[in-house]
Residue frames as qw, qx, qy, qz and C-alpha x, y, z in Angstrom:
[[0.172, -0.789, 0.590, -0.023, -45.34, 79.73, -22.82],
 [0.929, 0.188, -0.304, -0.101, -43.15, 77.01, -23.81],
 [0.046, -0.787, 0.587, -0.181, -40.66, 75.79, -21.64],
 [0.755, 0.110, -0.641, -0.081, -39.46, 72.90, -19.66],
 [0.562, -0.731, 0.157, -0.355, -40.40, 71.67, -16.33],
 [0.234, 0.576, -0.707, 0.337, -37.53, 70.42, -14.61],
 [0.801, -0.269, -0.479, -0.240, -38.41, 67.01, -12.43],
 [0.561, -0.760, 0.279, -0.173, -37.25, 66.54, -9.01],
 [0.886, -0.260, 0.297, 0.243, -34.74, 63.90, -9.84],
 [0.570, 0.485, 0.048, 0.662, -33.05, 66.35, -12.03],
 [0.177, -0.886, 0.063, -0.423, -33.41, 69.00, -9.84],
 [0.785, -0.580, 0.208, 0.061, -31.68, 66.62, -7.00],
 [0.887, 0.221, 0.103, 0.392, -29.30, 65.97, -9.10],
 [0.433, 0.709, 0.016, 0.556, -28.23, 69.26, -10.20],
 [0.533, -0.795, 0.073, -0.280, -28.21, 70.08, -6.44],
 [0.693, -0.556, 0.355, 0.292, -25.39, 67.30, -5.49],
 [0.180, 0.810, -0.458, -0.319, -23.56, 68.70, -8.63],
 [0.717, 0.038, 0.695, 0.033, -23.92, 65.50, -10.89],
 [0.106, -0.381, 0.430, 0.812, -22.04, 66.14, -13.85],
 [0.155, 0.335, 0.847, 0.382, -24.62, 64.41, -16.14],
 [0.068, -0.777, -0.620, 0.083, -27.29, 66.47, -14.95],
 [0.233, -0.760, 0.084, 0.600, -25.49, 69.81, -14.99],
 [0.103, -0.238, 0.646, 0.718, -24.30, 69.24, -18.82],
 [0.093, 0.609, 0.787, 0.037, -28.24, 67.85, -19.45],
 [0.126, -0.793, -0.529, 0.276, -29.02, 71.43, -18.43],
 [0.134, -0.556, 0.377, 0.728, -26.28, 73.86, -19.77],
 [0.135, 0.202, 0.780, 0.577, -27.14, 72.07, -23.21],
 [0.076, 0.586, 0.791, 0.158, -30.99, 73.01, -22.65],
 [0.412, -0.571, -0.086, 0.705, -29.74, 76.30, -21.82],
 [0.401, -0.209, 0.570, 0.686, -27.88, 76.83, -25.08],
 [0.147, 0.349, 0.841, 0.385, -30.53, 75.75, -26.79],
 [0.148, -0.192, 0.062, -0.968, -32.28, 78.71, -25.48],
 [0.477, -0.486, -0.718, -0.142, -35.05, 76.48, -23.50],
 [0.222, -0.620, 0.295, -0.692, -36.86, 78.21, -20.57],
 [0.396, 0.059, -0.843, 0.358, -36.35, 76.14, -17.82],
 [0.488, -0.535, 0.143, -0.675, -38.89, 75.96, -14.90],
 [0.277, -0.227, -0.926, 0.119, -40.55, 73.28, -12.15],
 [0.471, -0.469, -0.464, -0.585, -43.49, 73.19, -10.46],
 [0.149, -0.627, 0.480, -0.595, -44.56, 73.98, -7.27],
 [0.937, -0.263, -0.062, -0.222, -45.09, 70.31, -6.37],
 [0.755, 0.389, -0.330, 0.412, -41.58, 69.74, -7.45],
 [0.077, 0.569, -0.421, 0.702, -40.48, 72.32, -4.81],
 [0.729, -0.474, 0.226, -0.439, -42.43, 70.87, -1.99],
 [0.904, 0.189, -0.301, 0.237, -40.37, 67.50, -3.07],
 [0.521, 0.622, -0.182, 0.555, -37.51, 69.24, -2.76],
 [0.398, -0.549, 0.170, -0.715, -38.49, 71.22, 0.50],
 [0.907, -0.302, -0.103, -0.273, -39.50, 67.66, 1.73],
 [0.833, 0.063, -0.158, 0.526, -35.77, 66.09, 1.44],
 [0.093, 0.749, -0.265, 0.600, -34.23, 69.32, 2.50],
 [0.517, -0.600, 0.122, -0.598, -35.85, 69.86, 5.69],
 [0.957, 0.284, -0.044, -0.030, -34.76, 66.22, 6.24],
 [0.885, 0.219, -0.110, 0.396, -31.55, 66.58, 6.05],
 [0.475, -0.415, -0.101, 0.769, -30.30, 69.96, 7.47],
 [0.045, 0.839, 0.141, -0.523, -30.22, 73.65, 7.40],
 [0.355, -0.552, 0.457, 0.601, -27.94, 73.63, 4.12],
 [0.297, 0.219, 0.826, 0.426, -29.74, 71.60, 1.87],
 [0.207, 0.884, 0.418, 0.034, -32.88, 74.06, 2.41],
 [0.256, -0.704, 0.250, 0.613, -30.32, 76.87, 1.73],
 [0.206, -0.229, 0.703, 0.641, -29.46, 75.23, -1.25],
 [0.202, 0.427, 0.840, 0.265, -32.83, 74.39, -2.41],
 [0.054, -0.839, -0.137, 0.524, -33.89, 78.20, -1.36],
 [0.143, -0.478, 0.537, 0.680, -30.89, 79.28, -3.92],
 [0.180, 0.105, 0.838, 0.505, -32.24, 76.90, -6.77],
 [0.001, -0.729, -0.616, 0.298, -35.76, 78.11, -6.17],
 [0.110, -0.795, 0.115, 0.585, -34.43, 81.77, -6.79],
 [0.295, -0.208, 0.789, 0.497, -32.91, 80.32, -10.16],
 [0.066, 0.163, 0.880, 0.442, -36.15, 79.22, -11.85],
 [0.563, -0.175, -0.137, -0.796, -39.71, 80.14, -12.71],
 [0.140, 0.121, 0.899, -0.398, -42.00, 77.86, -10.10],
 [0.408, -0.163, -0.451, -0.777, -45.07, 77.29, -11.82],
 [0.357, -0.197, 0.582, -0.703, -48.18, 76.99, -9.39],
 [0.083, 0.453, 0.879, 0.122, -51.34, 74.31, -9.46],
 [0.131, 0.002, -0.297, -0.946, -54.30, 75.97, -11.17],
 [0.701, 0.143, 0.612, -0.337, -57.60, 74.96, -11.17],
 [0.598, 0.601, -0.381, -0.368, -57.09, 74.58, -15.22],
 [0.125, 0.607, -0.769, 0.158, -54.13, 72.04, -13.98],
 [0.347, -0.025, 0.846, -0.405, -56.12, 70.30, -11.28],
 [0.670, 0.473, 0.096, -0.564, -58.99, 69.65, -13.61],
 [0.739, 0.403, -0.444, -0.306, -56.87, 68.35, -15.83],
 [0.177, -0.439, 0.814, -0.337, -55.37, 65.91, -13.19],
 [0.525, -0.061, 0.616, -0.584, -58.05, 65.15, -12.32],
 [0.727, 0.537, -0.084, -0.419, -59.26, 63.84, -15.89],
 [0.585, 0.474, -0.658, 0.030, -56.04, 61.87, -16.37],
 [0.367, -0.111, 0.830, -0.405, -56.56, 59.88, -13.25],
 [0.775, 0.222, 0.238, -0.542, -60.05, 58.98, -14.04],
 [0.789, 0.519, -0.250, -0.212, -58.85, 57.65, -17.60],
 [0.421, 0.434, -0.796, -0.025, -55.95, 55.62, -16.09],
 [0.486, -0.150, 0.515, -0.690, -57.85, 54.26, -13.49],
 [0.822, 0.367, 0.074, -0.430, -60.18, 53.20, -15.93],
 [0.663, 0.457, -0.592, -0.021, -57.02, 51.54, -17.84],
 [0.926, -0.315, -0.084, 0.192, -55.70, 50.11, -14.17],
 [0.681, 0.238, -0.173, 0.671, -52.69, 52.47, -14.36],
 [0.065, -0.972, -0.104, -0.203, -53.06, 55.15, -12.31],
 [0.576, 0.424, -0.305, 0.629, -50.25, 57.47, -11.27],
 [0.514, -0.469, -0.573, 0.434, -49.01, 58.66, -8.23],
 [0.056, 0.890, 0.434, -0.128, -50.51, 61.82, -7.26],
 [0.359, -0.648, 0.181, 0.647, -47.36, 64.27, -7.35],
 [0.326, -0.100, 0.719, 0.605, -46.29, 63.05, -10.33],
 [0.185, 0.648, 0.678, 0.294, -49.89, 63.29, -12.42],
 [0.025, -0.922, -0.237, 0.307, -50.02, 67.19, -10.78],
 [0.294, -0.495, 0.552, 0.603, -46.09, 67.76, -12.21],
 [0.215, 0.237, 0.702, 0.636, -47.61, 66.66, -15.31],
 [0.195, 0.809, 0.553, 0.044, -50.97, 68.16, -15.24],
 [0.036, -0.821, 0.093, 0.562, -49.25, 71.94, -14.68],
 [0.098, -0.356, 0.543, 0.754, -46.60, 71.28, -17.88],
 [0.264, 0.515, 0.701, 0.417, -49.35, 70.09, -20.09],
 [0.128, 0.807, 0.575, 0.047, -51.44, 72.92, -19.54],
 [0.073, -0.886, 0.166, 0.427, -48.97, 75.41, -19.87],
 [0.698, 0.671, -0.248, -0.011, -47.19, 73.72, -23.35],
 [0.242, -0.577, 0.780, -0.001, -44.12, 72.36, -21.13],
 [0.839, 0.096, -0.535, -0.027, -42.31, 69.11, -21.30],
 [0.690, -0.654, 0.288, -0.111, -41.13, 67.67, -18.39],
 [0.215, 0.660, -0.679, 0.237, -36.96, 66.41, -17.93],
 [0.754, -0.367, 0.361, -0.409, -37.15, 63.37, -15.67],
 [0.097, 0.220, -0.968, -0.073, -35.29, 59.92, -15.54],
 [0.451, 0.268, 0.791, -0.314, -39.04, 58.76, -14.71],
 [0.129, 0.040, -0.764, -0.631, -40.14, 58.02, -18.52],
 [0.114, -0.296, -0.948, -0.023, -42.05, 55.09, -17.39],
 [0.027, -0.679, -0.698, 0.229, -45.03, 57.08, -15.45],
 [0.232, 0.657, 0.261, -0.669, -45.04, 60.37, -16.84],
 [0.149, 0.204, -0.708, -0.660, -44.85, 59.51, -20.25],
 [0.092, 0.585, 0.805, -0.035, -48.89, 58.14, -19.50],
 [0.047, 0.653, 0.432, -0.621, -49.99, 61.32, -19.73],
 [0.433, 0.802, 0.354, 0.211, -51.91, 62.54, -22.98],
 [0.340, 0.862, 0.055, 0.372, -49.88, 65.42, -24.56],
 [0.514, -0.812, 0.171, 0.216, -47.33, 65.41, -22.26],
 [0.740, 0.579, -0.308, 0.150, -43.78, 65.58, -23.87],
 [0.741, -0.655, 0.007, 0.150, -41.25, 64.02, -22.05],
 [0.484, 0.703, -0.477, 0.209, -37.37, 64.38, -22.22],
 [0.961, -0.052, -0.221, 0.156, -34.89, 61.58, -20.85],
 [0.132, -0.948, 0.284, -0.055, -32.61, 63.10, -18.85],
 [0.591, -0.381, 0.708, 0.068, -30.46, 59.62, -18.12],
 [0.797, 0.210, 0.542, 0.162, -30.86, 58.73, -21.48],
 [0.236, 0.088, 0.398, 0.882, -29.18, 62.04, -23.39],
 [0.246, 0.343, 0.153, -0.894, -32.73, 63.94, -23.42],
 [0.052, -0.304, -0.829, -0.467, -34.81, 61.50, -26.30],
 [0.410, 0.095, 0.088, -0.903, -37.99, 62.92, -26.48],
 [0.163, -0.312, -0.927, -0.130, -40.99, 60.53, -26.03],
 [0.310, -0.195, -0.004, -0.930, -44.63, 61.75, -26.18],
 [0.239, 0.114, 0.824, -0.500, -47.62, 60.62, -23.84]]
């Protein structure tokens, strides 16, 4: 499956109806992209909700309903786990969420949407897309 995993800072976006992020997404739409996130993303998401009041998890409930929620695997965690090791070894490691949000789209053929370039764009074979920057594609 090819699709695209939708990062939590787009996903927050599209939640307080941020026009950038809402046209980011209609375009990727168009384009006939399947859209997903991951179920780390949703625990994100879940995390700031809960947080904040009965409405927001309503709303994040609603978006949830919207998209395909891809789970951690052990295929996934494996590879996590492998792309730690090797930035470690470089002195860069990433923070854990983030390296699982990548490990699921690699190993399902996604790219990941995210204004965070900088740290998931370490990850071997990850493709990324720039949401805050028009959607450039930059590969890991």
């Amino acid at each position: 499956m090819a699709c695209i995993v939708l990062d939590s800072d787009l996903l927050i976006a599209l939640l307080r109806g941020m026009e950038r992020a809402v046209a980011f997404v209609e375009t990727l739409e168009r384009e006939g992209e399947e859209l997903a996130t991951t179920v780390v993303n949703l625990y994100e998401l879940y995390r700031g909700a809960l947080r904040r009041g009965r409405r927001h998890v309503e709303a994040v409930r609603e978006l949830e309903l919207l998209l395909e929620v891809l789970p951690l695997d052990a295929g996934a965690a494996r590879l996590a786990a492998e792309e730690q090791a090797r930035l470690e070894a470089e002195g860069r490691p990433l923070e854990v969420r983030d390296l699982l949000i990548a490990a699921i789209a690699v190993s399902r053929g996604c790219r990941v949407a995210t204004c965070n370039v900088r740290h998931f764009g370490r990850v071997r074979g990850l493709g990324v897309l720039d949401w805050c920057r028009g959607g450039s594609l930059g590969e890991g």
